[in-house]
Chimera marker file (.cmm) of the C-alpha trace (Angstrom):
<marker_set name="trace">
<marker id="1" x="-3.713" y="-126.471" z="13.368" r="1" g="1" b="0" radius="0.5"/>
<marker id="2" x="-5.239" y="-124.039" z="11.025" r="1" g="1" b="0" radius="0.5"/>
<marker id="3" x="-8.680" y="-122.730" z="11.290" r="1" g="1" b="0" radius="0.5"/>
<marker id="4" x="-9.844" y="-121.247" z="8.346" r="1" g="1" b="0" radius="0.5"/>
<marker id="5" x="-12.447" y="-118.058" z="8.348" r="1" g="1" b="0" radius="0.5"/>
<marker id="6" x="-14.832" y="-117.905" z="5.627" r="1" g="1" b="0" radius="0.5"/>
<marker id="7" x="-13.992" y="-116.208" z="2.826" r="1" g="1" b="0" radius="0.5"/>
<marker id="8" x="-15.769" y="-112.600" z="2.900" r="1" g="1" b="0" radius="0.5"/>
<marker id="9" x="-17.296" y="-111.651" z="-0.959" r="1" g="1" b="0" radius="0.5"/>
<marker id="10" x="-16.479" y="-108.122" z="-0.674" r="1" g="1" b="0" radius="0.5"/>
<marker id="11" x="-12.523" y="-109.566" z="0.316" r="1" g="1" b="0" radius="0.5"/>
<marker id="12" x="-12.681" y="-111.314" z="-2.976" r="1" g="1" b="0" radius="0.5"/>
<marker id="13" x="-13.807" y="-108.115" z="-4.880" r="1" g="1" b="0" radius="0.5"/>
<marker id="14" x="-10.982" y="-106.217" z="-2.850" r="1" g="1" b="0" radius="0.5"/>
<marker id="15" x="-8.362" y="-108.305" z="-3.945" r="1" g="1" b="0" radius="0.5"/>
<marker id="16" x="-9.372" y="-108.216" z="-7.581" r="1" g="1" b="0" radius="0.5"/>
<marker id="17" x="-10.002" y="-104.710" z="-8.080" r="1" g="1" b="0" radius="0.5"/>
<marker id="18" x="-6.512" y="-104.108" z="-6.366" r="1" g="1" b="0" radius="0.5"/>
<marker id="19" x="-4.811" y="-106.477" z="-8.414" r="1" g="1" b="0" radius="0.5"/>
<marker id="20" x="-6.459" y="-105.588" z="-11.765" r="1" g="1" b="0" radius="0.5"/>
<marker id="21" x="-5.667" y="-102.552" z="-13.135" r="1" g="1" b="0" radius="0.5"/>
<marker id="22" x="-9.697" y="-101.387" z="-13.539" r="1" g="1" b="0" radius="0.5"/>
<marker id="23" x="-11.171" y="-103.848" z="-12.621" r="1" g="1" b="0" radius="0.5"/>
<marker id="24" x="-15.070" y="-103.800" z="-11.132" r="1" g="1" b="0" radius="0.5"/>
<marker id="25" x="-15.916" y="-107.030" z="-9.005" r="1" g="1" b="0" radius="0.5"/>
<marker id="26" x="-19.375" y="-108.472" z="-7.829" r="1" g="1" b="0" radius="0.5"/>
<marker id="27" x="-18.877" y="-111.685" z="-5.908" r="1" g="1" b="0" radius="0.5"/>
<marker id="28" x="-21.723" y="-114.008" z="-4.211" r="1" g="1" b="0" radius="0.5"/>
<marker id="29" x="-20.993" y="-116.823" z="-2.118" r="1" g="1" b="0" radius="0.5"/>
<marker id="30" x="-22.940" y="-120.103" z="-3.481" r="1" g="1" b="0" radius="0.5"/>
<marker id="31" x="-22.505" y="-122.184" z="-0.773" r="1" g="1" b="0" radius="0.5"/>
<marker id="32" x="-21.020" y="-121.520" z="2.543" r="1" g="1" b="0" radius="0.5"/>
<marker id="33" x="-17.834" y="-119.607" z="2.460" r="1" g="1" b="0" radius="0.5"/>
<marker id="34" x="-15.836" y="-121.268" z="-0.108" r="1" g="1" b="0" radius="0.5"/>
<marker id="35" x="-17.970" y="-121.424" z="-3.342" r="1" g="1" b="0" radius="0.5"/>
<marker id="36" x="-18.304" y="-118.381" z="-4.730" r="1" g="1" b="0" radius="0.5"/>
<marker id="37" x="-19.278" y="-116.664" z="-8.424" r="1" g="1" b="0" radius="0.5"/>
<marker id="38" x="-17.485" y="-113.899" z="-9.203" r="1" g="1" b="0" radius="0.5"/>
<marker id="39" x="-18.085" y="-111.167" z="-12.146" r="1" g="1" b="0" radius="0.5"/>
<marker id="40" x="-15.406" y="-109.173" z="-13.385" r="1" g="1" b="0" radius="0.5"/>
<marker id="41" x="-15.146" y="-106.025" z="-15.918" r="1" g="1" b="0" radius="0.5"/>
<marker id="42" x="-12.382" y="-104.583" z="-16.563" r="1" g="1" b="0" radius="0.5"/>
<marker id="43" x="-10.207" y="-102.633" z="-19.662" r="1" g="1" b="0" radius="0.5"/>
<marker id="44" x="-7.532" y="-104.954" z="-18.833" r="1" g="1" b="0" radius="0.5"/>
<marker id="45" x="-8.907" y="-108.195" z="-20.645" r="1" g="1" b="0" radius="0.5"/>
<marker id="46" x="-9.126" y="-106.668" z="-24.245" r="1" g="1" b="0" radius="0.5"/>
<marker id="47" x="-7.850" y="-108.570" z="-26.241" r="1" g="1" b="0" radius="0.5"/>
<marker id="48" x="-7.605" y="-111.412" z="-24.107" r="1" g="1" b="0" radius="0.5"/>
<marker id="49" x="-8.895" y="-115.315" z="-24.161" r="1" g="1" b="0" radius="0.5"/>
<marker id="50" x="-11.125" y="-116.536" z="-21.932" r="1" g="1" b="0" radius="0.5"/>
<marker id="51" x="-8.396" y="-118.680" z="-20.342" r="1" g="1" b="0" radius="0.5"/>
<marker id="52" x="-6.038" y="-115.922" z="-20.202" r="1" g="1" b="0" radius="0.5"/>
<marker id="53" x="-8.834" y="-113.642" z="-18.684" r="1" g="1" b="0" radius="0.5"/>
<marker id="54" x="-9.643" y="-116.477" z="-15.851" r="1" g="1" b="0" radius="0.5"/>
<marker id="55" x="-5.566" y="-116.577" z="-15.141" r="1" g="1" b="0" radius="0.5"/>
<marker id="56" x="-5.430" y="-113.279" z="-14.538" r="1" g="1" b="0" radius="0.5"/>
<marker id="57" x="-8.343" y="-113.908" z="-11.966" r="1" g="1" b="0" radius="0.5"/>
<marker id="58" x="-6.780" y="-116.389" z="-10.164" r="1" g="1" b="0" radius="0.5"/>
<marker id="59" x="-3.844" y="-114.248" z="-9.723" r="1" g="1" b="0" radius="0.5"/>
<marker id="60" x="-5.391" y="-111.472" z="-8.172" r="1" g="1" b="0" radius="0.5"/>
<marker id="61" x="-6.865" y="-113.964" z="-5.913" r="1" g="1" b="0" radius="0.5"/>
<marker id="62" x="-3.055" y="-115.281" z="-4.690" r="1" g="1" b="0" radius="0.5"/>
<marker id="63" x="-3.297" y="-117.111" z="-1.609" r="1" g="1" b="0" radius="0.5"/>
<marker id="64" x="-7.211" y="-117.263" z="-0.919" r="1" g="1" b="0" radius="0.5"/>
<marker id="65" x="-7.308" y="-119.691" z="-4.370" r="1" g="1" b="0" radius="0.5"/>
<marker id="66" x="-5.207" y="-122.155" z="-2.375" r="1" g="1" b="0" radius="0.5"/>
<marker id="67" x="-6.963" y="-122.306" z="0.847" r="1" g="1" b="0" radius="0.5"/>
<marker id="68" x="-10.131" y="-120.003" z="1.158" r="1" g="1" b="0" radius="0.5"/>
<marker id="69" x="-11.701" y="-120.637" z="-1.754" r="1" g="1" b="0" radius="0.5"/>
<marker id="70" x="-13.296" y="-123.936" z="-3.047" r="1" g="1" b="0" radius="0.5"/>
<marker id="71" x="-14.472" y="-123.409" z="-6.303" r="1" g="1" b="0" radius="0.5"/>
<marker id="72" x="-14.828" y="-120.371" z="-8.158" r="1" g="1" b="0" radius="0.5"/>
<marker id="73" x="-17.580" y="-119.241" z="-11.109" r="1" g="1" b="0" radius="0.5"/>
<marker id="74" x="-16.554" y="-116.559" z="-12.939" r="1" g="1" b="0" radius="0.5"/>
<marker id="75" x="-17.764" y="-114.525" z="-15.635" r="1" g="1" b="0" radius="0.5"/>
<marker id="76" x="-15.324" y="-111.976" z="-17.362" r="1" g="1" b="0" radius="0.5"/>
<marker id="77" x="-15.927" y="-109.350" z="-19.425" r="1" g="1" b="0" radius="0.5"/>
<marker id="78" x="-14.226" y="-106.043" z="-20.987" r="1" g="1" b="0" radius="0.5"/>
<marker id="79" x="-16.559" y="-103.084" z="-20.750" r="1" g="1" b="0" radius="0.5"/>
<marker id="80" x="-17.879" y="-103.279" z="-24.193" r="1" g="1" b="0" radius="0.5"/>
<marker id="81" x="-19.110" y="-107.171" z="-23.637" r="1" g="1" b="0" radius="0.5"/>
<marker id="82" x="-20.669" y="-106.154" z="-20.594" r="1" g="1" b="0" radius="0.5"/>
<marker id="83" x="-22.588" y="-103.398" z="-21.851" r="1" g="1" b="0" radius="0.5"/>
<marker id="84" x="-23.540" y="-105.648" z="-24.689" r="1" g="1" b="0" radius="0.5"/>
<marker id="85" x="-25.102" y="-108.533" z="-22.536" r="1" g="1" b="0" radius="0.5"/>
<marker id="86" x="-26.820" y="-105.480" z="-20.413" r="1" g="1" b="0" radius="0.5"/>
<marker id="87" x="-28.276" y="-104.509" z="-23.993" r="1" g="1" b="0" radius="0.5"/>
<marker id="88" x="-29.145" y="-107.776" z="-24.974" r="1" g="1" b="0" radius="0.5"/>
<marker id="89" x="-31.578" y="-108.858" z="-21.777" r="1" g="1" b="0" radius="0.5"/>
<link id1="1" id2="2" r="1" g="1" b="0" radius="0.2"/>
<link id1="2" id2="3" r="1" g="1" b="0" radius="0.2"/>
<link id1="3" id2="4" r="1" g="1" b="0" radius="0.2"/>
<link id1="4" id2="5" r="1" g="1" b="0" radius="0.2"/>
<link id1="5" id2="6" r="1" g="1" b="0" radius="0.2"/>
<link id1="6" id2="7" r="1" g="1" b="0" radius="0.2"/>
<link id1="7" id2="8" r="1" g="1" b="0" radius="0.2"/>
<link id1="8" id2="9" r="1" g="1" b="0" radius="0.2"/>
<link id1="9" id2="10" r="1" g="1" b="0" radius="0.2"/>
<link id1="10" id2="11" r="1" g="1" b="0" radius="0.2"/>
<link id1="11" id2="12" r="1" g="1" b="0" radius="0.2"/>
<link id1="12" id2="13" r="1" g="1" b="0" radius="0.2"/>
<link id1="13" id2="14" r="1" g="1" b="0" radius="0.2"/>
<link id1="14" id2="15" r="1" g="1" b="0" radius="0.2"/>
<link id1="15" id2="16" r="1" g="1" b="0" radius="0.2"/>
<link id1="16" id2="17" r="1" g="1" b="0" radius="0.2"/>
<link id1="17" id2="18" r="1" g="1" b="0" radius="0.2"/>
<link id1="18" id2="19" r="1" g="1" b="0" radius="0.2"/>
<link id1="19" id2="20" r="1" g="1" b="0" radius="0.2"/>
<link id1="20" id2="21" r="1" g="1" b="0" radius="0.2"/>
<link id1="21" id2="22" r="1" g="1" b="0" radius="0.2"/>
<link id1="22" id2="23" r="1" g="1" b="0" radius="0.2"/>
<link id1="23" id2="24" r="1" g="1" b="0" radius="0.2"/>
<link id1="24" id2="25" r="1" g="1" b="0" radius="0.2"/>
<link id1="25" id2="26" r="1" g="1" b="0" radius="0.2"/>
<link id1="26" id2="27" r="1" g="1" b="0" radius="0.2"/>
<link id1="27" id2="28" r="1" g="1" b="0" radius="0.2"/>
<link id1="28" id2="29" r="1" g="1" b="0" radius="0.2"/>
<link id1="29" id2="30" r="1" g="1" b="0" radius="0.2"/>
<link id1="30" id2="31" r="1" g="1" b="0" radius="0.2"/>
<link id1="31" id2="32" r="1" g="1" b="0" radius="0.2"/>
<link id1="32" id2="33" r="1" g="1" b="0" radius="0.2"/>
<link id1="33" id2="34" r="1" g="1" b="0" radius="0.2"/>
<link id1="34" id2="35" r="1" g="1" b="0" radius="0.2"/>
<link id1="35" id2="36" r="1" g="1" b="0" radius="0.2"/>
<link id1="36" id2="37" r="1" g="1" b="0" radius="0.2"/>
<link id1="37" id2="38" r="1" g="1" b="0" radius="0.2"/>
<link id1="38" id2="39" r="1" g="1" b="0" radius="0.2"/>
<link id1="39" id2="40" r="1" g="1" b="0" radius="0.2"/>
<link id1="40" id2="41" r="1" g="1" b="0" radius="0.2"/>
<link id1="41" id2="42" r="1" g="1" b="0" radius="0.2"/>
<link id1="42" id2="43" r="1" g="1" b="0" radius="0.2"/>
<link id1="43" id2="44" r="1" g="1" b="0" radius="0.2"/>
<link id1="44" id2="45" r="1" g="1" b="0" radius="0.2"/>
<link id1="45" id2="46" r="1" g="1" b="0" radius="0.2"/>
<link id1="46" id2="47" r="1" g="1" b="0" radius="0.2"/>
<link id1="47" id2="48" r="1" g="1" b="0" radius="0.2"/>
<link id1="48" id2="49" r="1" g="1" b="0" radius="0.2"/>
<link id1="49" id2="50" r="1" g="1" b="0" radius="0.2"/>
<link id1="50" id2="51" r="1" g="1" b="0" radius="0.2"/>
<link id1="51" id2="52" r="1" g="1" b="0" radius="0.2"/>
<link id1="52" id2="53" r="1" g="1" b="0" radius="0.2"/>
<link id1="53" id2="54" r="1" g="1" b="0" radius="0.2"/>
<link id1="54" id2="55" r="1" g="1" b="0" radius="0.2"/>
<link id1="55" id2="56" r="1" g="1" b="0" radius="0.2"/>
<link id1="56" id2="57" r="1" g="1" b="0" radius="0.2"/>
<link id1="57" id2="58" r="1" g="1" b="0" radius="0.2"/>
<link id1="58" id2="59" r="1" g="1" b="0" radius="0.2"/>
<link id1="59" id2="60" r="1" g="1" b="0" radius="0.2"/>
<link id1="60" id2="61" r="1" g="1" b="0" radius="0.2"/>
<link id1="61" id2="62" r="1" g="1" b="0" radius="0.2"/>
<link id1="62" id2="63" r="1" g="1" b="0" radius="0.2"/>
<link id1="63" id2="64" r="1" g="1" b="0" radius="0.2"/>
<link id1="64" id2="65" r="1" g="1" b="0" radius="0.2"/>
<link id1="65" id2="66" r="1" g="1" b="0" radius="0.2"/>
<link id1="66" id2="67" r="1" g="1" b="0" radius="0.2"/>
<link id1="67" id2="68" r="1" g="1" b="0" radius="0.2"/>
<link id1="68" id2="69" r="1" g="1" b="0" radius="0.2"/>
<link id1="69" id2="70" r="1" g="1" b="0" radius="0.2"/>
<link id1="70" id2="71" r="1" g="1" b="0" radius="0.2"/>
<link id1="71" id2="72" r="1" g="1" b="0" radius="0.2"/>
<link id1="72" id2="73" r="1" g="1" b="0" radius="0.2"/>
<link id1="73" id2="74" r="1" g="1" b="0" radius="0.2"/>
<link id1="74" id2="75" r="1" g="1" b="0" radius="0.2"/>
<link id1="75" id2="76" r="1" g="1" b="0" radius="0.2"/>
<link id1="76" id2="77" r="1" g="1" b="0" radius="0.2"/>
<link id1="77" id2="78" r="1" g="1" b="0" radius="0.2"/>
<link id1="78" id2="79" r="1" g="1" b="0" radius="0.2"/>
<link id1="79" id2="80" r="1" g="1" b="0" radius="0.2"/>
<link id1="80" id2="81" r="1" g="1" b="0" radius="0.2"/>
<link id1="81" id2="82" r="1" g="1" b="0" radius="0.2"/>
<link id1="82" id2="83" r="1" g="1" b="0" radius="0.2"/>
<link id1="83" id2="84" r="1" g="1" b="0" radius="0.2"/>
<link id1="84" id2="85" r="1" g="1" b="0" radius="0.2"/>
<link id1="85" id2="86" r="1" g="1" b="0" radius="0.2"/>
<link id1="86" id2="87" r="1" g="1" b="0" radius="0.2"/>
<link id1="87" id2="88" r="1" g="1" b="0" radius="0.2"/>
<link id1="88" id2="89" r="1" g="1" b="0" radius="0.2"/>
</marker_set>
C-alpha cells in the first residue's frame, strides 16, 4: 500500500524551474496538499499558446501530476506579460 506525502510547494517550484529552461515558480497550496496554483515566468513560452505553455507545465511536473497533485491552477507568462500585468495593477 502506498502512502502518499503531501505535496511540498517549494517541490513543485523545484521541479519546474529545473525542468524549464528559465523558468521562475511561485506555488500555493489551495487546499490540503494536492490543490495547488502555480505561477510561472519564463523566456521559454514566447511564442507559445496557452495550451502549449500549460503542457510544458505538466511536464516538468512528471510523476507528481499523476499521483501528488490533484488539481493544478496555473498562470503562465513570458517575462514581458508579466511585467505588463505588474504595470497594469
Amino acid at each position: 500500500m502506498v502512502h502518499h506525502q503531501p505535496m511540498d510547494p517549494g517541490a513543485i517550484e523545484s521541479l519546474i524551474e529545473k525542468n524549464i529552461p528559465g523558468a521562475k515558480a511561485q506555488a500555493s497550496d489551495l487546499r490540503g496538499g494536492d490543490h495547488f496554483g502555480v505561477t510561472v515566468v519564463s523566456p521559454s513560452f514566447e511564442g507559445c499558446s496557452m495550451v502549449e505553455k500549460h503542457r510544458m507545465i505538466y511536464q516538468a511536473l512528471g510523476d507528481a501530476m499523476k499521483s501528488d497533485i490533484h488539481a493544478l491552477t496555473i498562470e503562465a507568462l513570458t517575462p514581458d506579460e508579466y511585467a505588463e500585468q505588474g504595470a497594469g495593477e
